[in-house]
N, C-alpha and C positions, 0 to 999 in steps of 0.2 A: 715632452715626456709621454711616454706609451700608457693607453689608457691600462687598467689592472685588472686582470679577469682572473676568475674565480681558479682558484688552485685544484678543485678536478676538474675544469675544462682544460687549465695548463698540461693536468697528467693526462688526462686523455688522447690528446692530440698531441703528444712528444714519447706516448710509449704506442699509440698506433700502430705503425708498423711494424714493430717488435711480435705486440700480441697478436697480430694475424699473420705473422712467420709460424707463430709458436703453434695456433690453433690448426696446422696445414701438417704438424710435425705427426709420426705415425705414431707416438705414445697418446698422444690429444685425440685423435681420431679414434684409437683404441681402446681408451677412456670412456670415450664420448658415446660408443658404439656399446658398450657394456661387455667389450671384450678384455678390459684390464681387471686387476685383480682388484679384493677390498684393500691389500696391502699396498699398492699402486696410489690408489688413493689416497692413503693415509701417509704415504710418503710427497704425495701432491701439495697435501694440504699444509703438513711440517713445513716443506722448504715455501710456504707462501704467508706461512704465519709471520718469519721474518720482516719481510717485507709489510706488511699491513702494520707487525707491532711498529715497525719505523715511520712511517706514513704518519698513523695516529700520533706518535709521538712528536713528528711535525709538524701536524695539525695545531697540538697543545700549546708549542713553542712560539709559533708564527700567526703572523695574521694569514687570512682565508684568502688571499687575494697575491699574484704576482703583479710584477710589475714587467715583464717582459712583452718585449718586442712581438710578433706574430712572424715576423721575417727570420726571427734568431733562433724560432725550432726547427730541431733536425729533419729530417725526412728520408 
């Protein structure tokens, strides 16, 4: 059985690649540069509230640990 690492090292290392697609993308850049607008941001932050509120609600549900493979994340 696969040892069980911690559930933000799981998310960390399975959404990697994703978030340094995303950081490369010319709204992030633009963002980042303080060339977006305050409305940009607060449209940033809406669509990530999603995702955090399901996360933590994860967190609640579950224990703090997978049990997955290191072989079975994506890349």
């Amino acid at each position: 059985m696969p040892e069980p690492i911690p559930f933000s090292q799981a998310l960390r290392e399975r959404t990697r690649v994703v978030h340094e697609k995303s950081e490369g993308a010319v709204f992030m850049q633009d963002l980042m540069a303080g060339r977006g607008s305050r409305d940009d941001y607060v449209r940033l932050l809406a669509q990530h509230w999603f995702v955090y509120d399901a996360l933590e609600e994860a967190e609640r549900c579950s224990p703090m640990t997978l049990s997955s493979p290191r072989s079975s994340l994506p890349s």
